[in-house]
C-alpha positions as CSV (number, residue, x, y, z in Angstrom):
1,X,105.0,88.7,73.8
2,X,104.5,92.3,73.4
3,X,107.7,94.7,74.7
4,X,107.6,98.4,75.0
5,X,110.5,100.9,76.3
6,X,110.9,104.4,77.2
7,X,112.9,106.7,78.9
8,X,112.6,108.9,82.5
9,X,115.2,110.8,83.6
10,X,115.4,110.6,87.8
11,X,114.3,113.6,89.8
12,X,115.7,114.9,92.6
13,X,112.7,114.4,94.6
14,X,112.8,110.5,93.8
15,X,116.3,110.2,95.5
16,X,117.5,109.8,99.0
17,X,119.9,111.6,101.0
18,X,122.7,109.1,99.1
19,X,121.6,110.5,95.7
20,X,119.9,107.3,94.5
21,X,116.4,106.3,93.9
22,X,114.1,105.4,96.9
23,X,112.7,102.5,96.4
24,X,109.7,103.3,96.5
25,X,109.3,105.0,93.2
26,X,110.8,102.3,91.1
27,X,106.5,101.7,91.2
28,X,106.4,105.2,89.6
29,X,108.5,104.0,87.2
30,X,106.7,100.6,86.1
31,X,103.2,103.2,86.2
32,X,105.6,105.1,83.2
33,X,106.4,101.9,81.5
34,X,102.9,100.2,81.6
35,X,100.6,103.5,80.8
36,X,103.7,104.0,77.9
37,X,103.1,100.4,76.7
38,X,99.4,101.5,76.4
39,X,99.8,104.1,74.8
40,X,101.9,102.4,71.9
41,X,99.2,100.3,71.4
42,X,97.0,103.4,70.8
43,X,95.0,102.7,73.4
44,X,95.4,104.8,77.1
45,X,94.0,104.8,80.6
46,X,92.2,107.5,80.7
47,X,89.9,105.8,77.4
48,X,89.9,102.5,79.7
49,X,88.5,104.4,82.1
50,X,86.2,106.6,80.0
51,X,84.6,103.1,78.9
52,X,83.7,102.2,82.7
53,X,86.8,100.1,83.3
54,X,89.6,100.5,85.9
55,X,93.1,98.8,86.5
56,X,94.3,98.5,89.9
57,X,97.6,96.6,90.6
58,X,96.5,93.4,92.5
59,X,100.4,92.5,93.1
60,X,103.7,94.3,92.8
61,X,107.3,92.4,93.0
62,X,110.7,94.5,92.5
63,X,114.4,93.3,92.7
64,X,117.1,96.0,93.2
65,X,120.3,95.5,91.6
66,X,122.0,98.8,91.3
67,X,121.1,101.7,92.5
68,X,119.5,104.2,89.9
69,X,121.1,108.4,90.7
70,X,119.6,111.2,90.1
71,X,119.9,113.0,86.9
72,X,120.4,109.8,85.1
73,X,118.3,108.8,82.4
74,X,116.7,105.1,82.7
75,X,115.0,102.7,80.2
76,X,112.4,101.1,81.5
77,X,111.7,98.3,79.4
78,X,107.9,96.5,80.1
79,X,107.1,93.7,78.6
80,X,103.6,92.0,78.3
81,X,104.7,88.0,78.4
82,X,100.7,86.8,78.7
83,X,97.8,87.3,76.4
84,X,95.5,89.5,79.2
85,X,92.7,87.6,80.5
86,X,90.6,89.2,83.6
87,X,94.2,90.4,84.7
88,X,97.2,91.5,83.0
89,X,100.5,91.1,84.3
90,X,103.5,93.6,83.2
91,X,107.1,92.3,83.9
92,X,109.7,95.6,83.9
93,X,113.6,96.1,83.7
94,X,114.8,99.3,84.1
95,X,118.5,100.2,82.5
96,X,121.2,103.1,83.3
97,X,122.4,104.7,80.0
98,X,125.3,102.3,80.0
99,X,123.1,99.4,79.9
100,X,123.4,98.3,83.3
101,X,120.6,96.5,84.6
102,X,119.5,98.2,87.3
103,X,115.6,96.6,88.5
104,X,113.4,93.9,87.7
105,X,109.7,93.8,88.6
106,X,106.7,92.9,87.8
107,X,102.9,94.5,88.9
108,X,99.1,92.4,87.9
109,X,96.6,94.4,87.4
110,X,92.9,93.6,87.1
111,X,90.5,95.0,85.0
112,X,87.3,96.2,87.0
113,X,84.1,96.8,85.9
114,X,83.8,100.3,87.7
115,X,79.6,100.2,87.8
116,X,79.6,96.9,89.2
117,X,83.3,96.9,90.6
118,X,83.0,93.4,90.1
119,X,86.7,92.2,87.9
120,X,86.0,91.9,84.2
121,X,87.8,90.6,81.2
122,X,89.8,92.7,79.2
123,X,87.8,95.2,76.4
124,X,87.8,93.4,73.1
125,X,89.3,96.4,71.4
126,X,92.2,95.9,73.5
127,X,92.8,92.5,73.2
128,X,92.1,93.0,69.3
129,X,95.4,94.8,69.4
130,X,97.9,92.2,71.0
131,X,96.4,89.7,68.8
132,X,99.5,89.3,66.6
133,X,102.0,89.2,69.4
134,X,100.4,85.7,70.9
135,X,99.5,82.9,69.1
């Protein structure tokens, strides 16, 4: 297992009239955690996508526990439980500063071949860098 957090403080624009989140952007959230998780691996999107291969999310589940307010600052915690195969699935909890746990989700996302936009397996150089988190 691979597990990767970082922080995102919420906007105003991502609450409701209530002052908490709308649901809709705890997706916005798990984009911050996965692309983060990527990006800790020294890999990014934008070089996944420069090599001819996109990642759009097949499936998305969330659970709302709490609600997350504006101005607070949230740890999103992503987790990669699966070696990647032709899809890669993401599980996500998202935290208030006091630890609360706010959300749970999870998005898969399949890698496409974007000249054939046929699915693909994951690059090599990718998978070459989760190999010591599953055996």
């Amino acid at each position: 297992m691979y597990t990767f957090e970082t922080k995102v403080r919420v906007r105003y624009a991502e609450t409701d009239q209530m002052g908490y989140v709308y649901y809709g952007n705890y997706a916005t959230f798990y984009e911050v955690g996965r692309v983060e998780l990527f990006r800790s691996l020294g890999f990014s999107y934008k070089a996944l996508e420069d090599s001819g291969i996109m990642l759009p999310v097949l499936e998305l589940q969330s659970r709302f526990l709490k609600p997350a307010k504006y101005d607070e600052e949230i740890t999103v915690k992503a987790f990669l439980k699966e070696k990647p195969s032709v899809k890669i699935r993401f599980d996500y909890e998202l935290f208030n500063k006091g630890g609360e746990l706010l959300n749970t989700g999870n998005t898969t996302l399949v890698f496409v071949d974007m000249k054939r936009n046929k699915p693909c397996m994951a690059p090599a150089d990718f998978l070459a860098r989760l190999q010591g988190y599953f055996d």
